[in-house]
C-alpha positions in Angstrom: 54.3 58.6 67.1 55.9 55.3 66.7 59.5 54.8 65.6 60.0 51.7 63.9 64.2 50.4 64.6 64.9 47.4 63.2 66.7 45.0 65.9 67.6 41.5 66.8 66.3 39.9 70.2 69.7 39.5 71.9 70.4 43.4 71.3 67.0 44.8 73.2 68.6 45.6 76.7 67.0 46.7 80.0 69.5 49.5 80.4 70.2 51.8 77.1 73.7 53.1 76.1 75.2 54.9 78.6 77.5 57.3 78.6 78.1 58.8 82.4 79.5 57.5 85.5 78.2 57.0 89.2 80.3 59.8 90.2 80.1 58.4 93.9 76.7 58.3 94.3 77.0 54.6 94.9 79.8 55.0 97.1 80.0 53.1 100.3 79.8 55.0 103.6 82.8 53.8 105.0 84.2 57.1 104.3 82.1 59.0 105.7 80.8 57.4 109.1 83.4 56.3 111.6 84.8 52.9 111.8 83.6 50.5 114.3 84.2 50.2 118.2 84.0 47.9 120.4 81.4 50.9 122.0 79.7 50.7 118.2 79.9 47.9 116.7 79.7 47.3 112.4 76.1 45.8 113.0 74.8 49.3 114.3 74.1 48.0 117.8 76.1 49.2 121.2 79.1 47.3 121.4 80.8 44.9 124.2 82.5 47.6 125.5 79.5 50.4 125.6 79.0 52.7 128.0 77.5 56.2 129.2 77.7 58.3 132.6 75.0 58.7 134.4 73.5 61.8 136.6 71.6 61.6 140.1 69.9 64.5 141.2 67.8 65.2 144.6 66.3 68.9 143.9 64.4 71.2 146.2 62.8 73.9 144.6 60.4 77.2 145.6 57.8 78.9 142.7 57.7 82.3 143.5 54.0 83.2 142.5 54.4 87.2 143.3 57.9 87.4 142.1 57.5 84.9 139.3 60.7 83.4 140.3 62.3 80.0 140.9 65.0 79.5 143.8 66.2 76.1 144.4 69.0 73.8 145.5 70.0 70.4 144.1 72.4 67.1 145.0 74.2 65.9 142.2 76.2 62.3 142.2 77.5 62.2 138.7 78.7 58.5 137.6 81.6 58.0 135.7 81.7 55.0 133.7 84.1 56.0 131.1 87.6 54.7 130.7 88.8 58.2 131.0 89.6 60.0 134.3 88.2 63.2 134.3 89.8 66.5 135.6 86.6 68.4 135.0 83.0 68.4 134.9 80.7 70.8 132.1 77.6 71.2 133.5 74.8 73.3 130.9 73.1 76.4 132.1 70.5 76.5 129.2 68.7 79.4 131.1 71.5 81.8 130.5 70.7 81.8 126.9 68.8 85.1 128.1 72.0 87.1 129.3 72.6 90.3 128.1 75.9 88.8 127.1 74.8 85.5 125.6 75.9 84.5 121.9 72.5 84.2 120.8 72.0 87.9 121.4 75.0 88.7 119.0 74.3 86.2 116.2 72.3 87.2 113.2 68.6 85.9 112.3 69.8 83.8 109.4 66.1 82.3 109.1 65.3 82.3 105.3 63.5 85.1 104.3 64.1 87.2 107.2 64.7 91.1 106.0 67.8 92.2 108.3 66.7 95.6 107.5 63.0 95.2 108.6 62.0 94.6 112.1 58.1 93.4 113.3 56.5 95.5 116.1 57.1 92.1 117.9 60.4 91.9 117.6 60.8 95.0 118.6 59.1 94.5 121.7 60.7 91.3 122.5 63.8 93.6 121.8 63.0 96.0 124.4 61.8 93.1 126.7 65.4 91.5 126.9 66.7 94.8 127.6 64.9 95.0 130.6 65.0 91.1 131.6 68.0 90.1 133.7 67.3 86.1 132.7 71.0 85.0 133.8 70.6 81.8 136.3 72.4 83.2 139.3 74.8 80.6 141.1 74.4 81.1 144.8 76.4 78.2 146.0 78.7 75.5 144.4 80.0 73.0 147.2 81.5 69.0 147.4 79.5 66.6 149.6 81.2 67.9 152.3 80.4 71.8 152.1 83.4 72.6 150.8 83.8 74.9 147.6 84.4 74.0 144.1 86.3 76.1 141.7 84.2 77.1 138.5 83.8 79.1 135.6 80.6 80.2 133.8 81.6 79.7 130.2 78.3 81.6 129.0 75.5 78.8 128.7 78.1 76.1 130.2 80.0 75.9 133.6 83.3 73.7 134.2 83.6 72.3 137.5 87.6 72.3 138.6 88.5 68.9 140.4 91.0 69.0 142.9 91.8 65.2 141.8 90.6 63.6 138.2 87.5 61.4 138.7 88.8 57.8 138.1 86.8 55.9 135.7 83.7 53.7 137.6 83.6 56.0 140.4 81.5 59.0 141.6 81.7 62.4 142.6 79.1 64.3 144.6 78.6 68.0 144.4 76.0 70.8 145.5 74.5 73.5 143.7 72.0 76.6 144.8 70.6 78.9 142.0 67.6 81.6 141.5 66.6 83.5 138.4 63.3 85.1 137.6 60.7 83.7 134.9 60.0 85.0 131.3 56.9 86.2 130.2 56.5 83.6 127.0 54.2 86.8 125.4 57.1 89.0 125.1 60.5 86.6 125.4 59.4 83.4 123.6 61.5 80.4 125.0 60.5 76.7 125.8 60.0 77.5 128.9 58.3 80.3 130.5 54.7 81.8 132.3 51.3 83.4 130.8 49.7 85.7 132.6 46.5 85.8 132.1 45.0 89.8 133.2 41.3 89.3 133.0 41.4 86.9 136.4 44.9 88.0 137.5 46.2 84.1 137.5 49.4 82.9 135.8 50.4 79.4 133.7 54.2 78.4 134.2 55.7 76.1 131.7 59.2 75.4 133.3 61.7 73.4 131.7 65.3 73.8 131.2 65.5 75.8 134.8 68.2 73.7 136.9 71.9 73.0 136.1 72.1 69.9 134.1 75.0 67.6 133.4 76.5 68.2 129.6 77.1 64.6 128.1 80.9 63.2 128.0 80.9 60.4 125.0 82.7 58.0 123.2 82.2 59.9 119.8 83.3 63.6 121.3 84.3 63.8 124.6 82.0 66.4 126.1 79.5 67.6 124.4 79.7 71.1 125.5 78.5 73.8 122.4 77.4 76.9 123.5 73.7 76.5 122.9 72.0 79.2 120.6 68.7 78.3 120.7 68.2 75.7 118.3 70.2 72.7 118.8 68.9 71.7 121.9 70.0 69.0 124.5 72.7 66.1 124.9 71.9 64.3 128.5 72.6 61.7 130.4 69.9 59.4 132.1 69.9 59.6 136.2 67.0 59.2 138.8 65.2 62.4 140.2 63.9 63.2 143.3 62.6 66.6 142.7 60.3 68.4 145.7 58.0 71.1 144.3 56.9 73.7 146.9 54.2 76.2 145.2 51.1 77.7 146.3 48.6 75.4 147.7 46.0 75.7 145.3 48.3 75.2 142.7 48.0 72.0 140.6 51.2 70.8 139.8 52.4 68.6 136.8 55.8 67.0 136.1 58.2 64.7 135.3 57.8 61.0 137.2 55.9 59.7 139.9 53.8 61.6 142.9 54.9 60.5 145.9 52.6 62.3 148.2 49.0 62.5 146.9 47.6 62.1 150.3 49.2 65.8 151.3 48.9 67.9 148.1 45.6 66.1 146.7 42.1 66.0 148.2 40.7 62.5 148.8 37.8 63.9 145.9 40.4 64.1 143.5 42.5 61.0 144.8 38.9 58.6 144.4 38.4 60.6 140.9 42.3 59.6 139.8 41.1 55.4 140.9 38.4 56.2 138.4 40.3 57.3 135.4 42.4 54.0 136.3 39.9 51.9 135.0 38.4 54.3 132.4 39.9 53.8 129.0 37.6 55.3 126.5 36.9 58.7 128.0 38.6 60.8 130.1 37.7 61.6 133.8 37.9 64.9 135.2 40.3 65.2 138.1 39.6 68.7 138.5 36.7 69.7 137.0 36.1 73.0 134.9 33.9 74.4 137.6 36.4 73.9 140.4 39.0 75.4 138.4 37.1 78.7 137.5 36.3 78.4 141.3 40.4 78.7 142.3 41.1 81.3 139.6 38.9 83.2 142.3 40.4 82.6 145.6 43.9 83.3 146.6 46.4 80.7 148.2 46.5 80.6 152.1 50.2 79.0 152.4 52.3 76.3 150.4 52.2 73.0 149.4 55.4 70.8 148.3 54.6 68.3 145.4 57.0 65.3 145.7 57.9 63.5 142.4 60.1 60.8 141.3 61.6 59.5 138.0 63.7 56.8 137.1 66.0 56.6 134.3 65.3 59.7 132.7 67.1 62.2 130.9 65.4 65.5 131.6 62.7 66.9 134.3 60.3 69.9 133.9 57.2 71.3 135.3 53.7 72.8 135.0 52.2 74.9 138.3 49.0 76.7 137.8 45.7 77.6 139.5 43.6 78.1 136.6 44.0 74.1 136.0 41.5 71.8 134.5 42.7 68.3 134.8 41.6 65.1 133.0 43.1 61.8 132.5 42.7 57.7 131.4 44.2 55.2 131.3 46.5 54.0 127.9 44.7 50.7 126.9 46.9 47.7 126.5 49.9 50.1 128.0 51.4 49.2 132.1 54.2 49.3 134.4 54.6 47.6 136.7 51.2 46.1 137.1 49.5 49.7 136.8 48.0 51.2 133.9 50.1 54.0 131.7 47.8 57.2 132.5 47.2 60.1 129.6 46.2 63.5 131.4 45.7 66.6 130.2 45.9 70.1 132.1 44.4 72.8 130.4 42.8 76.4 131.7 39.1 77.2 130.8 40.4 79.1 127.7 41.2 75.9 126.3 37.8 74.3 125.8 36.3 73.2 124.4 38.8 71.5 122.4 41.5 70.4 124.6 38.8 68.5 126.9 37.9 66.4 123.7 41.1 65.7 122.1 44.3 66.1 123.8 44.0 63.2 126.7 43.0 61.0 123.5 46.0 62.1 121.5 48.2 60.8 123.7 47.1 57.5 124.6 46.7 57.1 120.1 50.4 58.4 120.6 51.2 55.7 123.0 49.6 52.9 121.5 50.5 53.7 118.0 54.8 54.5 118.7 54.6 51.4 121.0 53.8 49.4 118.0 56.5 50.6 115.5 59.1 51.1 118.2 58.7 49.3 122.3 57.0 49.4 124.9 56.0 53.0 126.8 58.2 52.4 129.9 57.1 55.1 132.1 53.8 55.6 134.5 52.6 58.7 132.7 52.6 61.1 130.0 50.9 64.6 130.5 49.9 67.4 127.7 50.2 70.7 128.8 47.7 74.0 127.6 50.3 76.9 128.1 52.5 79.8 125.9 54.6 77.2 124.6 53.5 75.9 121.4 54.8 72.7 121.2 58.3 71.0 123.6 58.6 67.9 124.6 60.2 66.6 128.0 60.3 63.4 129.4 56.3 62.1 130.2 55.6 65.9 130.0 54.9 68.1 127.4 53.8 71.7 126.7 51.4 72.4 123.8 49.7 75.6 122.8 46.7 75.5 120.4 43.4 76.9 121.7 39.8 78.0 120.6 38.8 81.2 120.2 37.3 83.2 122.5 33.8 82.5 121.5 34.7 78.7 121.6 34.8 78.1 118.2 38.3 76.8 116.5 39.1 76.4 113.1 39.8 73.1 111.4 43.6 74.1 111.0 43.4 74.6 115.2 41.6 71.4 115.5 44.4 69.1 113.5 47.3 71.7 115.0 46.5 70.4 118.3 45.6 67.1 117.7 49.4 66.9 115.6 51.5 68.5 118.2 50.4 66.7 120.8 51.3 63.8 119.2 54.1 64.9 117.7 55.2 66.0 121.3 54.3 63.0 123.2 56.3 60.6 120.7 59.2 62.7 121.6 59.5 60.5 124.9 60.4 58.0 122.4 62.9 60.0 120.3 65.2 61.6 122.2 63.8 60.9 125.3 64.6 57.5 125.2 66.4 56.5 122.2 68.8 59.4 123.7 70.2 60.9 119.9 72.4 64.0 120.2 70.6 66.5 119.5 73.4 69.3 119.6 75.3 67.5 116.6 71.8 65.8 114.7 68.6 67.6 115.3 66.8 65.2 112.4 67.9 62.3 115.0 65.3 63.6 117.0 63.3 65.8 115.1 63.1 63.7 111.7 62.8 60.3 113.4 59.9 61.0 115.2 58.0 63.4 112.8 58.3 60.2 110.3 56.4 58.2 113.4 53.9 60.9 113.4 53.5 60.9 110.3 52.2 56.9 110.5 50.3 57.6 113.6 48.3 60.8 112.2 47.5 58.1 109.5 46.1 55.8 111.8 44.1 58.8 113.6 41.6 59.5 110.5 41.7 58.9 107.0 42.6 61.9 104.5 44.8 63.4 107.7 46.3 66.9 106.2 49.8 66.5 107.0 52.2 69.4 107.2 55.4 67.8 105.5 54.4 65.3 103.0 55.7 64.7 99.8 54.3 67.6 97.8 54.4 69.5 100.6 58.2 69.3 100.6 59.0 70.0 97.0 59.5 74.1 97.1 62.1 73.0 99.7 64.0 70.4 97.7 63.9 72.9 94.8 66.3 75.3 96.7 69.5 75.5 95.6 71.3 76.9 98.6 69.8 74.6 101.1 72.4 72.5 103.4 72.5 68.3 104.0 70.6 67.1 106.4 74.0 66.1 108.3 74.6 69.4 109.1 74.7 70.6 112.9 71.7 72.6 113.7 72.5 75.9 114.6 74.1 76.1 111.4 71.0 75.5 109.4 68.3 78.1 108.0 65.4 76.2 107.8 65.5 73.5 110.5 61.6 72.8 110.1 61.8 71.4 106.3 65.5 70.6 106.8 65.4 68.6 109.8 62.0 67.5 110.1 60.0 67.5 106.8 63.3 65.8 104.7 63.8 62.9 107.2 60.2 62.7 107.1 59.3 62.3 103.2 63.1 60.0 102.7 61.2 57.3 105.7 58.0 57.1 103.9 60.0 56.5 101.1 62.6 53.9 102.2 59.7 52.0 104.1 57.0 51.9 101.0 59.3 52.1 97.6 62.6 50.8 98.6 62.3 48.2 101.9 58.6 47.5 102.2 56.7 48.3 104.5 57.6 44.7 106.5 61.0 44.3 106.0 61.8 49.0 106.9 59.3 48.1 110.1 61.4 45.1 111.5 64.8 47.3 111.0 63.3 50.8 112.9 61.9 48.7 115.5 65.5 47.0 116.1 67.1 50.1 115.9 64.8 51.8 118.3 65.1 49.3 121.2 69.0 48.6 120.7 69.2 52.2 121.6 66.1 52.3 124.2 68.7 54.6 127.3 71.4 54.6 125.5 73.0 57.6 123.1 73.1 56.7 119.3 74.8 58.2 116.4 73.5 58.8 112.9 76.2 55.8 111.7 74.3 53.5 114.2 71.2 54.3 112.5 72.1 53.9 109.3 74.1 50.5 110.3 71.6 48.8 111.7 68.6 49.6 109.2 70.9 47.9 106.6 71.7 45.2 109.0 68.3 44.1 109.9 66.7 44.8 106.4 69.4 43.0 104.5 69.8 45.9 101.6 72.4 47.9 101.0 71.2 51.5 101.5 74.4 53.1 101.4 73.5 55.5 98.0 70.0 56.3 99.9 71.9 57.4 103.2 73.9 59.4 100.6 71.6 60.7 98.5 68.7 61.9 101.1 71.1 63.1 104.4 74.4 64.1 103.1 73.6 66.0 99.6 71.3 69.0 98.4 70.3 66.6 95.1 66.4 66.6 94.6 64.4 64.0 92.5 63.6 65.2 89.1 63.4 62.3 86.4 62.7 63.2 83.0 60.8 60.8 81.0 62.7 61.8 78.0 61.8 59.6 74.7 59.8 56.0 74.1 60.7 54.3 71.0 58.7 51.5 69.5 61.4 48.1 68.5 60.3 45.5 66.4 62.0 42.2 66.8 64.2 40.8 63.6 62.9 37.5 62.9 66.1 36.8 61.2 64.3 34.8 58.6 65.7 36.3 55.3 62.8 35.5 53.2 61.0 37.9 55.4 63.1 40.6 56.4 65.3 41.4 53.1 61.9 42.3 51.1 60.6 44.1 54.7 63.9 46.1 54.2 63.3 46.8 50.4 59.9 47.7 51.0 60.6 50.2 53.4 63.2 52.0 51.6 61.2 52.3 48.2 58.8 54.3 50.9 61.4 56.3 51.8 61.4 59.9 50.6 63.2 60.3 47.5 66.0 63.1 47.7 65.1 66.3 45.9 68.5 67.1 43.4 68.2 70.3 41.6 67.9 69.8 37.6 71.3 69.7 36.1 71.8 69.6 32.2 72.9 65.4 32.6 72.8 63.1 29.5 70.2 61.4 28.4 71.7 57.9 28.5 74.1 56.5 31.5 77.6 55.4 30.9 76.3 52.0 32.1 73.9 51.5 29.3 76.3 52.5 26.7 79.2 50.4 28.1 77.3 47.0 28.9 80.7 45.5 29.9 80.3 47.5 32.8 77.6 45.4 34.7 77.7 42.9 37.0 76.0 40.5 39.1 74.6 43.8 41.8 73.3 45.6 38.5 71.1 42.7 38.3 70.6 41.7 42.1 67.3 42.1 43.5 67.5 42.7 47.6 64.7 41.0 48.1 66.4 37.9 46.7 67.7 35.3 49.2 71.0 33.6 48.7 72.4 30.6 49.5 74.2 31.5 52.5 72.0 33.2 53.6 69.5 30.7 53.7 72.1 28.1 55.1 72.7 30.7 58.0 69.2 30.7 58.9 68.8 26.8 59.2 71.7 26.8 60.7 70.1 28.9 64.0 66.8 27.5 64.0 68.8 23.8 64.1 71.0 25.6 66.5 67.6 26.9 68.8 65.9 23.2 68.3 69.0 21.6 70.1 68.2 24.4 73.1 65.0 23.6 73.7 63.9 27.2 72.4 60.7 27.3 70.0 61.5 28.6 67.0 58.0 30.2 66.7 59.3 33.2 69.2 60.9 34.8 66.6 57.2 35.4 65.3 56.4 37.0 68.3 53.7 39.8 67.8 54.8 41.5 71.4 55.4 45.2 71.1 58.9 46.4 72.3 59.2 49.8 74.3 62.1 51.4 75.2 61.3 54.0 77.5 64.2 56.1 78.4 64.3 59.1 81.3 67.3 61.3 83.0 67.9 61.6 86.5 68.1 65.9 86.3 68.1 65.9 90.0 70.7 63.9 91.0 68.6 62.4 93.6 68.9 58.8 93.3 65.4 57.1 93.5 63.6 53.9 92.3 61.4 54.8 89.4 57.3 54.5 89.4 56.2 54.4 86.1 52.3 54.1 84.9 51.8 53.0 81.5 48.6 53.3 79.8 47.9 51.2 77.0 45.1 52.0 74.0 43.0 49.6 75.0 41.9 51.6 78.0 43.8 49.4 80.3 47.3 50.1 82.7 49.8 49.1 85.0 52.4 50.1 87.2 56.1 49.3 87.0 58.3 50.2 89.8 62.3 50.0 88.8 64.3 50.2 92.3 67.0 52.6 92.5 69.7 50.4 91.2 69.0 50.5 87.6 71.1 54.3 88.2 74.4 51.9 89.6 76.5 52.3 86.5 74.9 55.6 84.8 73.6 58.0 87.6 72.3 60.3 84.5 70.7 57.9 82.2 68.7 54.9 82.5 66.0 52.9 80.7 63.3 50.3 80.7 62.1 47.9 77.8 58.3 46.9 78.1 58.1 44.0 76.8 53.5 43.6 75.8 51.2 42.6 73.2 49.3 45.7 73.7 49.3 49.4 72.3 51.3 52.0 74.6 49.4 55.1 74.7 51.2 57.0 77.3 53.9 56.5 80.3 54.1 59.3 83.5 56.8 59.1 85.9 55.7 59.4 89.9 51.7 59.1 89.1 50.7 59.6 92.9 53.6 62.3 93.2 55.3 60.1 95.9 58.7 60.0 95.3 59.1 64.3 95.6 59.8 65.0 92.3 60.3 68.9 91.8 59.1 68.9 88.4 56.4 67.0 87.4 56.1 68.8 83.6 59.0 66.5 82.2 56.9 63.6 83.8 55.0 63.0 81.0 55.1 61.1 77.5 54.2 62.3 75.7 54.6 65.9 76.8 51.5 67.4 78.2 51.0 70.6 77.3 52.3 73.7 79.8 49.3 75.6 81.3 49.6 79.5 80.9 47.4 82.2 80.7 47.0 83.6 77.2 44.7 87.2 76.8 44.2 88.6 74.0 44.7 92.4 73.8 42.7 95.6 71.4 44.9 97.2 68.9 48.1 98.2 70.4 46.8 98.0 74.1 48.7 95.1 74.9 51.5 95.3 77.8 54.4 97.1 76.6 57.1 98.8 78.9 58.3 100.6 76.0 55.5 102.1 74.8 54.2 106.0 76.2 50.4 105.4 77.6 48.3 107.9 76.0 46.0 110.4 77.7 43.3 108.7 78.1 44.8 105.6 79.4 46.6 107.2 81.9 43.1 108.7 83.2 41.9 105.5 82.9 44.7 104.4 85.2 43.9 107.4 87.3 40.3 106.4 87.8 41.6 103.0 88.6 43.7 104.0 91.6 41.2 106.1 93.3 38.6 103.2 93.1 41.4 100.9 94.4 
């Protein structure tokens, strides 16, 4: 239906009357990020005056095979190149997050839709598993370089190291640590880290990551960085160099962090000519080990021990795979080297993992690799590995652990097919984010988390087309609907549901910012900036959000707002369009327009009253005047005079007159921003004629009403109908006030005999409650 308003051309405005106020969602951030440092500068890049410590370690360590325990002893030079002098050290002991006494064993499951009066048969067996399981990581020795020991105290999962003297800033302090604790079983006491014992052959997987005493992280932002860790916020590092010596049975093959250093003495000269190979292979992966061998060795039984020697350079983290039941497959990355050599993807994976892991996972990390190189730098280390073990998906640096398999009969579903196609990548770009761009991720999971689940996102894109992602727009909009949900800013062992929260939010807000707000050019040029200004060094979320603004030139303050430090959600109502005619302003056409239209106005019913027959008017003619007499269609003088006067007035302008005869169609199309959320607007309009188009409004038309807003299309054709979000992009949480006009609400309507229709109030009779009867039994 058209409504037909009157109006001049100067009054028809892009924005309709408002009548609310921004309320601060176009605040600037200043308030909420911290000011600028000479360690953080206002651009979002690491300031003059940056720095970060730095931790050395030389480790020696034993895998017990019969005792499925690790012992070991380590060097540690910390380097402090802080300002501050130091009087302690806090060093994390991640593994003691399976004490008896450990917080995470008193807090409550707060995970959304979690019964605390209902308890799985799982959980009750991991229950009685940790009774059992003495997981503490026992400190056997704590000396200086020169053997002499250091005061301490286990603070749960941390330790403080006493100093006699404070560690002056730019110098280093040398200490050494021995430590044992026995391995969980991943079946019953789920971790990142842990073994899978396999009881048909009798042969055993270990996964081992967090499994030495790591240096906490002392920063410019917040000191040290020493929270109790829970189980969900996870690690805060700094980068050192490893030496790490592996000693595990000999017919164990052994994966891990860095460089080998002696493949002459742990690998036969078969598998050493088969590694030259993959070198040079970049298409399809080369077995190192091949199936066969490995069923072989899940047969024998070791004869001694073999030490594995591996280095790493400027990394933040090192773990470890060890197993016997081993296949092992590798290439090279194409267009990926250091130093001169190629980058090499390999896999290790047991029999129970093909057929699908020797066809996919080798290839998803070199399409990893290639792809995150491309939106970020360069891949600066010698290797990434995937890992087939009871850890579903953790990511350490150039090694990760990742859990899909087949079934038994060697089938997999598609779901199994894309999970481990997706977590491999997903856990491979992890070397990019935190691994490298080192983000807190005891303070900011989503620094981690979100940043690279938005990179796999572009990279399962470029993997196949129609790729069925996980957290996608639609996918996300249950979430956003949630009332009782918390920012995205908020620290992660405070929040319920970290998977939407931390990954899927970050996610859907990047795809938006890079294809509805920045482009897809000018969002790519500003994450690649950010991501190598922070290659090895420790950003915050105010670096971030700096630099994306800095190198895309927009002001994204009200996005960082809206998306990472609220609960609003996107729901735009496309509330009413109204049809506007233009006023030509010519009296001789619009004053008998006007008395046309109101002698087809409606006359207003009176009731019938006992009036005289003749007026006062007509029997006092003394009484009229010129208006008894005026016709409205008549045009006077002035009026006239008035009209010359502006199209003299549009002559001396340069403005043809004839635009006043436009026959354009006007259409104001007015919508409300329910949600809060601010968001540009995506409107398709479809016009009568069969044809339509697409008009994208950015998110500023909301700067002076956040509640109210408007668009005039301005067309010579007929508007049939306008929907709001057409592709269902922008994660609107209700797409039934997306319409105009309104489509109609789908429901289920039944029709019902007699008085049989559903009625709590009413007594069944006899034979309905046989019926009912009957109907059980069957059931």
């Amino acid at each position: 239906m058209k409504l037909l308003v009157p109006a001049f051309l100067a009054t028809l405005s892009l924005a309709a009357a408002e009548s609310g106020s921004p309320v601060g969602k176009f605040q600037q951030l200043d308030s909420s990020i911290p000011t600028p440092t000479p360690q953080r500068n206002a651009s979002g890049a690491p300031g003059s005056a940056y720095w970060q410590n730095r931790a050395d370690y030389d480790i020696n360590v034993v895998l017990d095979d019969v005792k499925r325990a690790i012992s070991a002893d380590a060097t540690v030079t910390y380097h402090n190149a802080s300002p501050d002098p130091l009087s302690y050290l806090w060093v994390q002991l991640d593994q003691n997050y399976f004490s008896h006494n450990a917080d995470s064993r008193s807090v409550p499951n707060t995970k959304r839709g979690v019964d605390p009066e209902k308890i799985t048969y799982s959980a009750l067996d991991r229950l009685l598993a940790y009774e059992k399981y003495d997981g503490d990581m026992k400190i056997l020795k704590l000396t200086d370089s020169k053997g002499e020991p250091l005061p301490h105290t286990v603070v749960k999962t941390m330790l403080r190291i006493d100093l006699a003297e404070p560690l002056a800033a730019d110098a280093d302090f040398v200490f050494k640590i021995a430590w044992s604790y026995p391995i969980n079983d991943c079946k019953r006491i789920n971790a990142r880290t842990g073994y899978e014992h396999f009881e048909e052959d009798g042969n055993t997987i270990y996964t081992i990551a967090q499994w030495f005493p790591r240096m906490a992280a002392y920063t410019d932002y917040a000191g040290w960085i020493n929270k109790q860790f829970l189980g969900t916020g996870e690690f805060t590092l700094e980068f050192g160099n490893y030496k790490v010596s592996l000693t595990t049975p000999d017919d164990h093959i052994v994966a891990a962090t860095g460089a080998l250093q002696n493949p002459d003495a742990v690998l036969t000269k078969t598998q050493r000519d088969r590694l030259q190979q993959a070198e040079k292979e970049k298409r399809k992966p080369v077995f190192i080990v091949t199936p066969d061998e490995a069923k072989a060795a899940e047969k024998g039984k070791p004869k001694g021990k073999k030490t594995w020697v591996f280095q790493a350079e400027n990394v933040r983290d090192f773990a470890f795979a060890s197993s016997r039941k081993f296949i092992w497959d590798a290439m090279a990355v194409e267009g990926a080297s250091v130093n001169g050599k190629p980058v090499m993807a390999m896999s290790l994976y047991p029999k129970e993992g093909m057929p699908l892991w020797d066809k996919y996972s080798t290839h998803a990390i070199a399409h990893t690799i290639q792809t995150y190189s491309r939106y970020t730098f360069a891949y600066p280390y010698p290797v990434a590995w995937s890992v087939n073990g009871p850890i579903g998906g953790m990511e350490y640096p150039m090694i990760c652990f990742n859990g899909p398999r087949p079934e038994k009969d060697g089938t997999y579903p598609e779901k199994t097919k894309y999970g481990l196609i997706g977590v491999v990548i997903h856990e491979v770009g992890h070397n990019y984010f935190p691994m490298i761009v080192n983000s807190d991720e005891r303070q900011w999971t989503w620094m981690d988390e979100g940043l690279n689940s938005f990179v796999e996102y572009l990279t399962e894109e470029e993997w196949e087309n129609d790729w069925k992602h996980r957290r996608n727009e639609r996918g996300m909009v249950d979430y956003m609907r949630l009332k009782d949900r918390v920012p995205v800013m908020t620290n992660s062992e405070s929040i319920a549901d970290l998977g939407p929260n931390a990954y899927g939010q970050p996610t859907v807000a990047l795809n938006i910012l890079r294809e509805h707000i920045l482009g897809r050019e000018a969002f790519d040029h500003a994450f690649k900036t950010y991501a190598k200004r922070w290659m090895f060094k420790r950003p915050t979320p105010s670096d971030f959000f700096r630099t994306m603004e800095e190198a895309s030139g927009v002001d994204l303050d009200w996005f960082w707002r809206g998306w990472f430090y609220s609960i609003d959600h996107v729901d735009v109502s496309v509330d009413e369009v109204k049809w506007l005619q233009l006023d030509t302003r010519d009296p001789a056409i619009e004053k008998p327009k006007k008395k046309k239209e109101k002698e087809e106005l409606p006359k207003t019913l009176t009731r019938e009253r006992n009036y005289p027959l003749s007026k006062r008017i007509d029997r006092y003619p003394e009484l009229k005047d010129f208006y008894d007499s005026y016709d409205e269609a008549t045009v006077l003088p002035s009026e006239k005079k008035k009209f010359e006067s502006l199209i003299k007035e549009l002559k001396e302008e340069k403005i043809d007159p004839a635009l006043l005869q436009t026959k354009h169609n006007f259409y104001l199309i007015e919508f409300s921003n329910v949600g809060g959320l601010i968001t540009p607007v995506i409107l398709k309009a479809e016009y009568s004629d069969g044809s339509s188009e697409e008009i994208t409004l950015p998110a500023e038309i909301w700067r002076f009403n956040t509640e109210k807003a408007s668009k005039l299309l301005f067309t010579k054709k007929e508007l049939k109908s306008v929907t709001f979000d057409p592709r269902q992009e922008l994660v609107d949480t209700n797409v039934e006030n997306n319409f105009w006009p309104r489509r109609p609400v789908k429901s289920k309507f039944q029709l019902y005999k007699d008085d049989k229709a559903p009625n709590p109030m009413r007594e069944l009779t006899k034979p309905e409650k046989d019926e009912k009867k009957d109907e059980a039994k069957k059931d």
